[in-house]
ROTORVO-236066 format. One record per residue: residue number from 1; residue in three letters; x, y, z of N, C-alpha, C, O in turn. Coordinates in pm, 1 decimal. Example, Ala and Ser with C-alpha at 12.3 -4.5 7.8 and 13.67 -1.06 7.14 Angstrom:
REM residues 2
> resi:resn:n_east:n_north:n_up:ca_east:ca_north:ca_up:c_east:c_north:c_up:o_east:o_north:o_up
> 1:ALA:1319.0:-569.0:780.0:1230.0:-450.0:780.0:1320.0:-330.0:780.0:1423.6:-331.9:846.5
> 2:SER:1285.0:-225.0:708.0:1367.0:-106.0:714.0:1290.0:3.0:787.0:1340.9:113.8:803.9
REM end
This chain:
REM residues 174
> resi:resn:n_east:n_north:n_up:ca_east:ca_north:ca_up:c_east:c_north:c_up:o_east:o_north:o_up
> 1:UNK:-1541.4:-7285.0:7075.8:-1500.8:-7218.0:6953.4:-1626.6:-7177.5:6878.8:-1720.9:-7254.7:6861.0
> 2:UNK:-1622.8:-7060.6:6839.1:-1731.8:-7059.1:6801.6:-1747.0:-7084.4:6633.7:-1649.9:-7065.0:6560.6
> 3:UNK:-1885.4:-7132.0:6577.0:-1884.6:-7196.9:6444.3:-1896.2:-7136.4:6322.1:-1902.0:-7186.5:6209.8
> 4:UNK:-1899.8:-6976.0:6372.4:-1883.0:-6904.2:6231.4:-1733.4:-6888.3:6219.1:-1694.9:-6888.8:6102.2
> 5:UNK:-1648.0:-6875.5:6302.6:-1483.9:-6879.0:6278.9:-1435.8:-6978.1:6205.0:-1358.7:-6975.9:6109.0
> 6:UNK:-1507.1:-7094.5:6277.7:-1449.9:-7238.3:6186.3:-1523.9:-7308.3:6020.4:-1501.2:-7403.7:5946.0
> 7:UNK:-1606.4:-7208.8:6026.1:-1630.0:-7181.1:5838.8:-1564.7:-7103.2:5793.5:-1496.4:-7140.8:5698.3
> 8:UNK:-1554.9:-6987.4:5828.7:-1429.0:-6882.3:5796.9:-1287.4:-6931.3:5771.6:-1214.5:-6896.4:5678.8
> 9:UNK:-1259.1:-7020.5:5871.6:-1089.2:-7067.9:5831.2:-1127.4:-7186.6:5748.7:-1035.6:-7236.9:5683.9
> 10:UNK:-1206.0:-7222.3:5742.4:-1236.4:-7344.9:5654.9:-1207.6:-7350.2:5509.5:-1136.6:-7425.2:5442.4
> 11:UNK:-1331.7:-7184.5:5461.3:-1295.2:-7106.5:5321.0:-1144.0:-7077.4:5304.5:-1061.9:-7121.4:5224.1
> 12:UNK:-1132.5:-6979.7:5417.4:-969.7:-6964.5:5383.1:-899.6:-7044.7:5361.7:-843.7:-7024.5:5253.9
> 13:UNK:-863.2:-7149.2:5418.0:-794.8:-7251.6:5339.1:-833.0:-7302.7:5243.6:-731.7:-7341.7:5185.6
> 14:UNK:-944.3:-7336.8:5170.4:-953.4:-7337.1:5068.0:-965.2:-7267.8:4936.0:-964.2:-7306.1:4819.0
> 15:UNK:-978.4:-7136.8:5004.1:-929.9:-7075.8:4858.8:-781.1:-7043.0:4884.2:-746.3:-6997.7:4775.2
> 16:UNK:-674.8:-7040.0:4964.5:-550.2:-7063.5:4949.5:-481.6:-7140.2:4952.3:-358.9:-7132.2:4956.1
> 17:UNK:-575.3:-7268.7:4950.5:-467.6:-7399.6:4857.5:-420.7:-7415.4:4770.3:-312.5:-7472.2:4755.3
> 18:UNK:-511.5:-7354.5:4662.6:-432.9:-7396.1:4538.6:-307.3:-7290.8:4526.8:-200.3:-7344.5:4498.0
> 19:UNK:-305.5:-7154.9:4544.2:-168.4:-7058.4:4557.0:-76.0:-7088.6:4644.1:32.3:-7032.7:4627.2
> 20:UNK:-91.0:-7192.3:4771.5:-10.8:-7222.7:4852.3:86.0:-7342.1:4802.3:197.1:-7368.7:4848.3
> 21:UNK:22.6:-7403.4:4704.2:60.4:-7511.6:4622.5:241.2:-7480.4:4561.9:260.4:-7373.3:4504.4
> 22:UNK:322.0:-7545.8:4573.7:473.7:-7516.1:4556.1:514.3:-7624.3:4453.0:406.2:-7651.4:4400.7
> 23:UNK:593.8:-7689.4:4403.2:677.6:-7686.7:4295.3:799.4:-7729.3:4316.5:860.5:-7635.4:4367.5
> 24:UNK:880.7:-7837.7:4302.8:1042.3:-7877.0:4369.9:1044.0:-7928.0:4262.0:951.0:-7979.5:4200.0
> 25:UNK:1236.3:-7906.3:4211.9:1293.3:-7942.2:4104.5:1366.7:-8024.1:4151.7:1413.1:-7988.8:4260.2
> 26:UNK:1409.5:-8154.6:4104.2:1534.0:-8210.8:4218.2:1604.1:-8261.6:4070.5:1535.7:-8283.6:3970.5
> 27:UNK:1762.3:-8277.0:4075.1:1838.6:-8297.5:3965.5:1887.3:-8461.1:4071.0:1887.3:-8456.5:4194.0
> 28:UNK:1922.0:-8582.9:3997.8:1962.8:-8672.8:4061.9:2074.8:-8722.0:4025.8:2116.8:-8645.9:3938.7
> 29:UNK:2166.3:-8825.9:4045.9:2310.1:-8797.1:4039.2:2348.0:-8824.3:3891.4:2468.6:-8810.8:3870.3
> 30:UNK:2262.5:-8864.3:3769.4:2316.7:-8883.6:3652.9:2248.9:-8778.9:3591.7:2243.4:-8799.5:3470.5
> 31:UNK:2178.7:-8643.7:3634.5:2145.2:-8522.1:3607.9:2023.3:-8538.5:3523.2:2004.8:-8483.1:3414.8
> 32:UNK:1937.9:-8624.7:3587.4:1837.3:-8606.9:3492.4:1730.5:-8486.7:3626.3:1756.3:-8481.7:3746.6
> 33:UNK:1635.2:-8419.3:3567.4:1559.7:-8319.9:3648.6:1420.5:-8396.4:3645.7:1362.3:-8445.3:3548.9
> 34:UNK:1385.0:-8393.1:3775.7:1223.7:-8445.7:3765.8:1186.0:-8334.5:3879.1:1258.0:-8294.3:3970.5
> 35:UNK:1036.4:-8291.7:3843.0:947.9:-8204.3:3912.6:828.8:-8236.3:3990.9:758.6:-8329.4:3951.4
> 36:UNK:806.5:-8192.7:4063.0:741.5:-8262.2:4191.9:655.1:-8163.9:4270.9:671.2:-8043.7:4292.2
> 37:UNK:559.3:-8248.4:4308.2:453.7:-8105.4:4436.4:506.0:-8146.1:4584.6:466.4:-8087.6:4685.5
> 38:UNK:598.6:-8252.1:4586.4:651.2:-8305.1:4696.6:778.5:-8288.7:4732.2:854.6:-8310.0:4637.8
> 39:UNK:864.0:-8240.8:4893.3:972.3:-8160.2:4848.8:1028.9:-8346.5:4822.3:976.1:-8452.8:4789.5
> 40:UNK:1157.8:-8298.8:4858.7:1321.7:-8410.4:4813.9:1401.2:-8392.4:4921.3:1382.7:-8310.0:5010.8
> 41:UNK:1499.2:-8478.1:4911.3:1640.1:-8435.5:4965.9:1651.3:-8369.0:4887.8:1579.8:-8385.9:4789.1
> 42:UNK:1741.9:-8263.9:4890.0:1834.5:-8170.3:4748.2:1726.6:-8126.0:4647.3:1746.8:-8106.1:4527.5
> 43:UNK:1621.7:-8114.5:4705.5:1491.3:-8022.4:4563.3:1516.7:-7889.5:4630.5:1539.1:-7847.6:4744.1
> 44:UNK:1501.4:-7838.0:4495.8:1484.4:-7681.7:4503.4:1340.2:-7635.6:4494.9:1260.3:-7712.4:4441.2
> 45:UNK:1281.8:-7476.3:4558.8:1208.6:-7483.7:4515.1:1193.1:-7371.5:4382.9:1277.8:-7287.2:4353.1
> 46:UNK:1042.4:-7397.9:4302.8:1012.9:-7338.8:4138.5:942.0:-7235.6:4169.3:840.3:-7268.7:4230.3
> 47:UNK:951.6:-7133.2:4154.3:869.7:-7045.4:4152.8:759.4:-7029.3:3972.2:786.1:-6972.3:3866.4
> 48:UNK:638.6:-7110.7:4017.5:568.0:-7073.8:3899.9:484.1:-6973.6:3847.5:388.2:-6955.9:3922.7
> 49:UNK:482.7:-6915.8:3768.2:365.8:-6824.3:3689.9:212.7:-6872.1:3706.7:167.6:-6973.9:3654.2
> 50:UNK:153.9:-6800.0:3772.2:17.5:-6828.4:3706.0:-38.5:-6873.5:3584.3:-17.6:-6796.4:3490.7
> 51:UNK:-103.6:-6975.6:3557.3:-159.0:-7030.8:3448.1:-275.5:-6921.9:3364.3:-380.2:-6871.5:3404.8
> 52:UNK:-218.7:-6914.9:3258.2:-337.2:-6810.8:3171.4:-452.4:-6919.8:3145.7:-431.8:-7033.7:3103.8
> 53:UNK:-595.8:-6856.6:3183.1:-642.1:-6927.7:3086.8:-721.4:-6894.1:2999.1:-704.9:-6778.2:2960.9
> 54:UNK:-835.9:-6972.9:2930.9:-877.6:-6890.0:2811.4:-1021.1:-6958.7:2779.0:-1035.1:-7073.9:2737.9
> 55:UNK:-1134.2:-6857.6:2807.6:-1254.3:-6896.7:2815.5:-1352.4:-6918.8:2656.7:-1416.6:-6832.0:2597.6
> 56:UNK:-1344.3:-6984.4:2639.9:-1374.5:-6998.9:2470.5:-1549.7:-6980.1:2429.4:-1646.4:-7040.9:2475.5
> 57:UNK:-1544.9:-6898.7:2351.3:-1684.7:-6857.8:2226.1:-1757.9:-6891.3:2288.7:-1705.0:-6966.4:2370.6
> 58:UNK:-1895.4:-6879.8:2311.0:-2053.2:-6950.2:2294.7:-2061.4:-7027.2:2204.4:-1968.9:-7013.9:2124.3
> 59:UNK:-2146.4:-7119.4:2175.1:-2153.4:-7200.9:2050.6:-2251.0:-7089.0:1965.9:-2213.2:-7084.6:1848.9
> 60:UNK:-2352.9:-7007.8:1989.2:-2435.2:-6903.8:1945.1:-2315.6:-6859.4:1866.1:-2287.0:-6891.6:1750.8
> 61:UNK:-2234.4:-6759.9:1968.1:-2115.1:-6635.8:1869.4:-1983.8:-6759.4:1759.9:-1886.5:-6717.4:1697.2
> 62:UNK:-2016.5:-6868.6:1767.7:-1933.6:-6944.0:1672.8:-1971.4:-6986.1:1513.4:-1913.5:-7018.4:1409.7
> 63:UNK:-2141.9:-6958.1:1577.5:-2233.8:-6991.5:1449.5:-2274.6:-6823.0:1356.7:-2291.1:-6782.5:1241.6
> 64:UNK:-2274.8:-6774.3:1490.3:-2280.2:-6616.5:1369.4:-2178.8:-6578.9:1312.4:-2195.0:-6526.9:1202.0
> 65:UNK:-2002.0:-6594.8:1381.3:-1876.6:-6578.7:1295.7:-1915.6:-6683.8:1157.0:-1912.3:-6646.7:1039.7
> 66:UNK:-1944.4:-6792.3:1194.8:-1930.8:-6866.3:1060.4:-2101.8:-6798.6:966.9:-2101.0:-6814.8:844.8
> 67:UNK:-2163.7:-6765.8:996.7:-2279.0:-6660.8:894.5:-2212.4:-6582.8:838.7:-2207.7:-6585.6:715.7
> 68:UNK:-2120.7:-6463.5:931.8:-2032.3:-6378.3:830.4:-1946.1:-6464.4:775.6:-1941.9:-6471.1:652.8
> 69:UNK:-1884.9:-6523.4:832.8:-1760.9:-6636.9:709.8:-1826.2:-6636.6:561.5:-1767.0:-6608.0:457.5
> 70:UNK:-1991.9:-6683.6:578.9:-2017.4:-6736.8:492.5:-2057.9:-6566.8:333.6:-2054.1:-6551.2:211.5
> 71:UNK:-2086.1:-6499.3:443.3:-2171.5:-6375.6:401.5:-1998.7:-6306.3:276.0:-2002.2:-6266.9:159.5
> 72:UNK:-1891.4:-6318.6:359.7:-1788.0:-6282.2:292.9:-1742.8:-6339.7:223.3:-1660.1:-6283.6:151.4
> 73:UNK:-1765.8:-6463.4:206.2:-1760.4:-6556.5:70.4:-1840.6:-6521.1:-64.2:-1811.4:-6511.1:-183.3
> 74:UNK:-1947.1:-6508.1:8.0:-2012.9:-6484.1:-122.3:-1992.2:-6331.7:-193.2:-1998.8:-6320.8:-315.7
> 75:UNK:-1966.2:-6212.9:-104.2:-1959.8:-6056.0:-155.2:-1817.4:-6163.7:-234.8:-1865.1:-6184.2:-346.4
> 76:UNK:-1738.6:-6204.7:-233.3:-1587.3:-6210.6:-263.3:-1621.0:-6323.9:-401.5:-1559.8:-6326.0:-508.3
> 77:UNK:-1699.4:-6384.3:-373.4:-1758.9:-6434.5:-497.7:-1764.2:-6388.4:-661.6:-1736.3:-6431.5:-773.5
> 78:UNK:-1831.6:-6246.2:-580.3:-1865.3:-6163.3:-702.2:-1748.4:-6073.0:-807.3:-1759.0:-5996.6:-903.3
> 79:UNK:-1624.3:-6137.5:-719.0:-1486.8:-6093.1:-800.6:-1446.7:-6204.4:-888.2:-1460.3:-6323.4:-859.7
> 80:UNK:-1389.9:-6151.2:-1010.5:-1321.5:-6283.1:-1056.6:-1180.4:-6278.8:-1002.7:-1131.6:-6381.0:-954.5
> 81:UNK:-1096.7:-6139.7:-1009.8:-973.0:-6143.6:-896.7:-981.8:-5993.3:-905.0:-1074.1:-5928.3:-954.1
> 82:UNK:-859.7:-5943.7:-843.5:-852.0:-5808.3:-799.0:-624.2:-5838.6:-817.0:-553.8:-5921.7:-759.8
> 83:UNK:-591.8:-5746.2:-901.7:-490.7:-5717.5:-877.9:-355.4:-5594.9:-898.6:-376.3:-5523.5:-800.5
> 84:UNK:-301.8:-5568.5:-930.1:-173.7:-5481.1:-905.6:-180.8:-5435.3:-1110.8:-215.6:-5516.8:-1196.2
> 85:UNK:-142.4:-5305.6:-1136.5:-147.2:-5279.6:-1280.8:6.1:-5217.4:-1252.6:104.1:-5234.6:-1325.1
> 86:UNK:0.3:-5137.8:-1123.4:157.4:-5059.2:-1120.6:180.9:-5048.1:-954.0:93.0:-5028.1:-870.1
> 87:UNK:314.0:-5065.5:-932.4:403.9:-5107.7:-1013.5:402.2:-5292.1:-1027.8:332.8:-5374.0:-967.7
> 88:UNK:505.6:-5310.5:-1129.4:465.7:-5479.3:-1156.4:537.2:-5529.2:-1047.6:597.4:-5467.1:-959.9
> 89:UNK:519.2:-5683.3:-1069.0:629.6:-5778.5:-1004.7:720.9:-5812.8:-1026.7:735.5:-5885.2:-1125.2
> 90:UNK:819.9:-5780.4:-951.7:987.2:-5789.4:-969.4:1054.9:-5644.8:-954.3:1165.6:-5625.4:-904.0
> 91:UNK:946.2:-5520.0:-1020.6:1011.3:-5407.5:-1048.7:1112.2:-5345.2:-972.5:1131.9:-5383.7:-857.2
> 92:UNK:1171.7:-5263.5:-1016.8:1267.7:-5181.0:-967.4:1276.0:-5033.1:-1034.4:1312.5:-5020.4:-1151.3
> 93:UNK:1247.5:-4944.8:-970.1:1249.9:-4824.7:-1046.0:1307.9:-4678.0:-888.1:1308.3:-4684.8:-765.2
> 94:UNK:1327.7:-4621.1:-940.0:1397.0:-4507.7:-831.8:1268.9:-4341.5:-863.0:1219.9:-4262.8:-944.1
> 95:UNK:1280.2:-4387.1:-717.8:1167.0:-4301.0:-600.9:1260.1:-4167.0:-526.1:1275.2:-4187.7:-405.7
> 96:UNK:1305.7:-4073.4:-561.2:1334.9:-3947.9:-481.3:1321.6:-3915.5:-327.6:1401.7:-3898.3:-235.7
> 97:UNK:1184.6:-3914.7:-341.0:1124.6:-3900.3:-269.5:1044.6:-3982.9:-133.0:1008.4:-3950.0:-20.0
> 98:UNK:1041.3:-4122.5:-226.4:991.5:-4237.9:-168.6:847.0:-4228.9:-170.4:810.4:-4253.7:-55.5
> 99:UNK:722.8:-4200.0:-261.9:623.3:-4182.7:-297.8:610.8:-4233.6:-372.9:670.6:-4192.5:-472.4
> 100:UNK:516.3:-4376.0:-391.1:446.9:-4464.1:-506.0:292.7:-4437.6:-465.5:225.5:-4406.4:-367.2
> 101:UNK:272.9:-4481.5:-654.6:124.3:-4448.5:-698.3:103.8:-4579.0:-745.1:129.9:-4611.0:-861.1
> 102:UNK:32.3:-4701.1:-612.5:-15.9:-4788.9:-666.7:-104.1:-4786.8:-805.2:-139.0:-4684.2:-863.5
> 103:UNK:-123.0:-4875.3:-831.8:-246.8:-4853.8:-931.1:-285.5:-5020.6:-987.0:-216.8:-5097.4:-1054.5
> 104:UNK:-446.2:-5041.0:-918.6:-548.6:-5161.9:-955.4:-633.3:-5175.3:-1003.0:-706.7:-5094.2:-1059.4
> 105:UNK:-641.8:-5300.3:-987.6:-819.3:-5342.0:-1106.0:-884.5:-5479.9:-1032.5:-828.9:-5572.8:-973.9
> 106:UNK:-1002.1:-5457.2:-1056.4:-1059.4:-5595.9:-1027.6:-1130.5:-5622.4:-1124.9:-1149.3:-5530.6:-1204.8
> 107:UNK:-1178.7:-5723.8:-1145.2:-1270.0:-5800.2:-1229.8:-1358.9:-5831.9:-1206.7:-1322.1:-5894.8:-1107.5
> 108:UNK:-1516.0:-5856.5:-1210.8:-1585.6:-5705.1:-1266.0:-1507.8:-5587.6:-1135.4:-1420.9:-5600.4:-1049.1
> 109:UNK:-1597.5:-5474.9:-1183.4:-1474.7:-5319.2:-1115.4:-1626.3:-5321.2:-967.8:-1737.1:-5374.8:-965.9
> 110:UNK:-1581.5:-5269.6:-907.9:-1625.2:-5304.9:-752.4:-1722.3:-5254.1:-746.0:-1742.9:-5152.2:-812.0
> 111:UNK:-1816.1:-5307.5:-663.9:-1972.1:-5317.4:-627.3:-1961.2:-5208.1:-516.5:-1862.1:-5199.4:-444.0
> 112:UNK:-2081.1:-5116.0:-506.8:-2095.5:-5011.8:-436.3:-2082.1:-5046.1:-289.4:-2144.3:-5145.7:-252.3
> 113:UNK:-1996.8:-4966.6:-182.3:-1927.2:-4969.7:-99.8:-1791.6:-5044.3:-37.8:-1732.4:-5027.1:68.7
> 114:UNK:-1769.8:-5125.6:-138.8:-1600.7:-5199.8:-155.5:-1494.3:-5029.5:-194.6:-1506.5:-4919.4:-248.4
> 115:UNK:-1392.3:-5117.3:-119.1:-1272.7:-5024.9:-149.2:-1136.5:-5124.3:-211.1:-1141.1:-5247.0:-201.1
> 116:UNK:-1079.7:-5090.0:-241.7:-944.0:-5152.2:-283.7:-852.6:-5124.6:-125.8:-834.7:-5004.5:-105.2
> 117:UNK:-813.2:-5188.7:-50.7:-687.2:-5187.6:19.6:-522.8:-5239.1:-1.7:-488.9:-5354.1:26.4
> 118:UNK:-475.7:-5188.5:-28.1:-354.9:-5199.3:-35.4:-279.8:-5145.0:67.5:-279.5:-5032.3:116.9
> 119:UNK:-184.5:-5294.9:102.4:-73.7:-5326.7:203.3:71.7:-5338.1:174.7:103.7:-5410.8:80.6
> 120:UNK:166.8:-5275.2:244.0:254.0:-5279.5:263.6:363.7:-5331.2:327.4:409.2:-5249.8:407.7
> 121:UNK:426.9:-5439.6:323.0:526.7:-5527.6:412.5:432.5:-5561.9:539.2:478.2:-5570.0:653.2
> 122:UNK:290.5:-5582.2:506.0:189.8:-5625.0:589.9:74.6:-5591.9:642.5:-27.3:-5650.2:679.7
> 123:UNK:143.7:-5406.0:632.9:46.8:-5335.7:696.1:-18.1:-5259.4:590.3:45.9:-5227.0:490.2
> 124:UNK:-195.2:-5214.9:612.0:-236.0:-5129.5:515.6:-180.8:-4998.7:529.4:-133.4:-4929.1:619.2
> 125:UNK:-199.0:-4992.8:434.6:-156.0:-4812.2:385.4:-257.1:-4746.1:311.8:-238.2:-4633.8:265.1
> 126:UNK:-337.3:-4793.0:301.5:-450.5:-4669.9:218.8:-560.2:-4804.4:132.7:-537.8:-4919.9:96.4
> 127:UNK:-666.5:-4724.7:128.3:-788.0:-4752.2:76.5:-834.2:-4625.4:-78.6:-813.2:-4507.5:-107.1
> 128:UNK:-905.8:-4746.9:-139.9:-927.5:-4607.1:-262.7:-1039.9:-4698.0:-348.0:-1019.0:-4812.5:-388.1
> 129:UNK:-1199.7:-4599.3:-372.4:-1246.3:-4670.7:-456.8:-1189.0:-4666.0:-592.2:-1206.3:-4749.8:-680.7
> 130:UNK:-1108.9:-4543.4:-599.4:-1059.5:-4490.1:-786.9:-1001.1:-4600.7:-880.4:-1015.9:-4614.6:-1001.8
> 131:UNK:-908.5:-4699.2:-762.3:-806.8:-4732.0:-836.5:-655.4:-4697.3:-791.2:-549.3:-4734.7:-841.1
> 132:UNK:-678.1:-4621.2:-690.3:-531.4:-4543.8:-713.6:-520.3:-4559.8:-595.1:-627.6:-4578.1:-537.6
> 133:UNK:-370.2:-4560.6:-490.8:-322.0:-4578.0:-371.9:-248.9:-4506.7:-399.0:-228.1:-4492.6:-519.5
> 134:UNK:-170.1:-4422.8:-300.0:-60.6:-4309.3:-312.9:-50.5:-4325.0:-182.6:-134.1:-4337.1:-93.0
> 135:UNK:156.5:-4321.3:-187.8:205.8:-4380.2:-29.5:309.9:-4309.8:-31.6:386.7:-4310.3:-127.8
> 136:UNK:323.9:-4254.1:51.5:488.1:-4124.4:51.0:570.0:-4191.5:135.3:528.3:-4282.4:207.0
> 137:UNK:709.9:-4146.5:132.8:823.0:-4175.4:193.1:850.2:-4320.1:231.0:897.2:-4363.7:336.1
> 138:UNK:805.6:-4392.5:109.3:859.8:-4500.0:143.4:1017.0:-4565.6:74.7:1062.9:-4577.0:-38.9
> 139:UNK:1074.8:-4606.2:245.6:1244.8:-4664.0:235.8:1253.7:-4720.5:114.9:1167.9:-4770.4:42.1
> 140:UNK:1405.6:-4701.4:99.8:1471.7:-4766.5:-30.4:1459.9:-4925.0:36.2:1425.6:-4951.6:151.4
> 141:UNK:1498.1:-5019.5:-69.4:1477.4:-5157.5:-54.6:1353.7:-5222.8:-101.8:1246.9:-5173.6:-138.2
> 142:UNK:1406.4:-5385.5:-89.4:1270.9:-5424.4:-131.2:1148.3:-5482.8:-44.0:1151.8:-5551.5:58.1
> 143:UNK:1017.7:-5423.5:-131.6:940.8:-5406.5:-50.6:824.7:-5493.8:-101.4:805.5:-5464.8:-219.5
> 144:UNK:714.8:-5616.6:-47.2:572.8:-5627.4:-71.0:458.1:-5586.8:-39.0:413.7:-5587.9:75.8
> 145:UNK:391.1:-5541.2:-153.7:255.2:-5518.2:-144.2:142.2:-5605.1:-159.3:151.6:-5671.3:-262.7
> 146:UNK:49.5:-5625.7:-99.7:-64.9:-5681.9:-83.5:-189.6:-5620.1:-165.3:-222.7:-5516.2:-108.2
> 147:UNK:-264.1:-5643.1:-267.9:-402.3:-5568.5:-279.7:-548.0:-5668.3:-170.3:-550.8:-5773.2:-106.0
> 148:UNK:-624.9:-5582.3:-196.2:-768.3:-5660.0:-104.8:-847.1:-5571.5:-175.2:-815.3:-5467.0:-232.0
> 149:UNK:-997.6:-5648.9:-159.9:-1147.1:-5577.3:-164.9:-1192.5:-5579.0:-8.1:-1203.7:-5672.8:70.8
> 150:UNK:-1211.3:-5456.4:4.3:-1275.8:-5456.0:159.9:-1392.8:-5432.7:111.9:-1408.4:-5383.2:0.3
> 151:UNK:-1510.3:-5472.6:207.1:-1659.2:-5405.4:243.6:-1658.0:-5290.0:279.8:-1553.4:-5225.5:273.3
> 152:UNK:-1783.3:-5231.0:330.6:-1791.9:-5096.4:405.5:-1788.0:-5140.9:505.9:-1820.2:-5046.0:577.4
> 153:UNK:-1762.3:-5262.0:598.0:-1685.2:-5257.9:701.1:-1560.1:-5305.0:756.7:-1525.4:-5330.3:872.1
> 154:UNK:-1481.5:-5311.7:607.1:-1355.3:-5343.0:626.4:-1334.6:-5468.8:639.3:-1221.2:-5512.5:658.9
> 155:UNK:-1419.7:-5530.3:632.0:-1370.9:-5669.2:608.0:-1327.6:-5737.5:481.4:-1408.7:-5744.8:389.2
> 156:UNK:-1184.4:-5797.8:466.0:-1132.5:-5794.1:318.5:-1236.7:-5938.0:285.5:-1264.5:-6039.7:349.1
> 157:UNK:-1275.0:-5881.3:147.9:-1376.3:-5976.5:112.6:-1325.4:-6071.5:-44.8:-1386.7:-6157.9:-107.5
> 158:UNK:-1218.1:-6022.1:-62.9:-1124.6:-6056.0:-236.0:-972.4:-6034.8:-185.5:-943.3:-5930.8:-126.5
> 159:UNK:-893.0:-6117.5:-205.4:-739.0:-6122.8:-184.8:-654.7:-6155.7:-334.4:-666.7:-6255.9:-404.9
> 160:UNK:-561.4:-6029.1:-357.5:-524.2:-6085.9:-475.7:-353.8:-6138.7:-462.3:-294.5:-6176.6:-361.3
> 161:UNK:-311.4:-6127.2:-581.0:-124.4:-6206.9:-516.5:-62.8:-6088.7:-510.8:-101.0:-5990.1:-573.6
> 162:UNK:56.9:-6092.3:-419.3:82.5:-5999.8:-363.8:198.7:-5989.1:-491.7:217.7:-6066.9:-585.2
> 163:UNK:268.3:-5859.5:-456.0:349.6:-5837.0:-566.5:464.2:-5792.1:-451.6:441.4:-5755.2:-336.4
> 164:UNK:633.7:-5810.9:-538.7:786.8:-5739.0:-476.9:822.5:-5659.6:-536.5:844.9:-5710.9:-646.1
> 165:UNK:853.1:-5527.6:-541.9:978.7:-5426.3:-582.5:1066.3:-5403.7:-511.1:1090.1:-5451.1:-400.1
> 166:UNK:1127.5:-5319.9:-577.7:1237.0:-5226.8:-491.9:1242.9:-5086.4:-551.0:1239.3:-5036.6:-663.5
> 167:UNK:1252.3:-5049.3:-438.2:1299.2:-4868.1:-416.2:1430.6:-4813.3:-406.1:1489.0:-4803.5:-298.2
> 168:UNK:1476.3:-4779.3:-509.6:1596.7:-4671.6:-528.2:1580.3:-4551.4:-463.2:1497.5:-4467.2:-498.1
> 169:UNK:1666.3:-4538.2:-356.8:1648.8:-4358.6:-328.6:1811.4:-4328.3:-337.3:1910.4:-4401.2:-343.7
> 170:UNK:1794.4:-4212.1:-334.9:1948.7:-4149.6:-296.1:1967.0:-4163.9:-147.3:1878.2:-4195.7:-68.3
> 171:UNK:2096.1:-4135.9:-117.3:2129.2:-4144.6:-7.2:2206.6:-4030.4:49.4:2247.8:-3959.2:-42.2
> 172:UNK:2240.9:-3987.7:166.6:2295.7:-3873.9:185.1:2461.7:-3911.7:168.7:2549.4:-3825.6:175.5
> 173:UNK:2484.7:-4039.1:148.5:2626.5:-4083.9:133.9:2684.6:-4075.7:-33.8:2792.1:-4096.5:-90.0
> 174:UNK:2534.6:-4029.4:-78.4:2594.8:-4068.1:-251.1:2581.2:-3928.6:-297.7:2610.5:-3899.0:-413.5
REM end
């Protein structure tokens, strides 16, 4: 036989052991289920999923996330808060159209390259250094908004409390 074949099947079986690897369920007569790499009388066999797995950070890229952690603490520092002027919390007022004109403030008013973001039932909807957010066609019902201070790279650096309304529209039934 020659001895490069029998390294060859050697590898091969070992890298198809572990996929060759099977799985038996066996139920026993007071129905409890136990699982097994060994068959049974009366085991079935499991067909399993591949195991995800999940290769975690460098300790390096864990220490520079926590530098920015720290870096966005401090820009967010420099707020005393950031929040909602219009519409208030609780409100209810009727939209035609479904177009609101947020409108915020922060305390002190924002340091050169911050934006105001404002979110909607989670998601952003617009950025504005002015003050002002403007959001069209939004559904009747009630809805939360979120404000934020982003950086110039979008990272929210100030979180304020979120606020609820509701939207009156007409309907084609009314």
């Amino acid at each position: 036989m020659n001895p490069k074949f029998g390294i060859t099947a050697g590898l091969m079986l070992l890298l198809t052991g572990p996929v060759a690897a099977e799985v038996y369920r066996n139920v026993d007569a007071q129905g409890n289920v136990t699982f097994s790499d060994e068959p049974s009388k009366g085991a079935e066999t499991v067909d399993v999923k591949p195991v995800t797995t999940v290769t975690l950070p460098k300790l390096r890229n864990v220490r520079e996330t926590d530098k920015l952690r720290e870096e966005v603490e401090q820009e967010g520092s420099a707020y005393e808060g950031v929040s909602f002027i219009y519409p208030e919390d609780g409100q209810a007022f009727h939209s035609g159209n479904g177009n609101i004109r947020f409108e915020v403030q922060s305390t002190p008013g924002l340091q050169p390259g911050h934006k105001y973001e404002v979110t909607l039932d989670g998601q952003p909807v617009g950025q504005s250094s002015s003050g002002f957010v403007s959001v069209s066609n939004v559904f009747r019902g009630t809805h939360e908004a979120g404000i934020h201070i982003v950086d110039s790279n979008g990272v929210q650096v100030k979180t304020g409390n979120p606020i609820r309304f509701t939207v009156h529209r007409p309907s084609v039934q009314n």
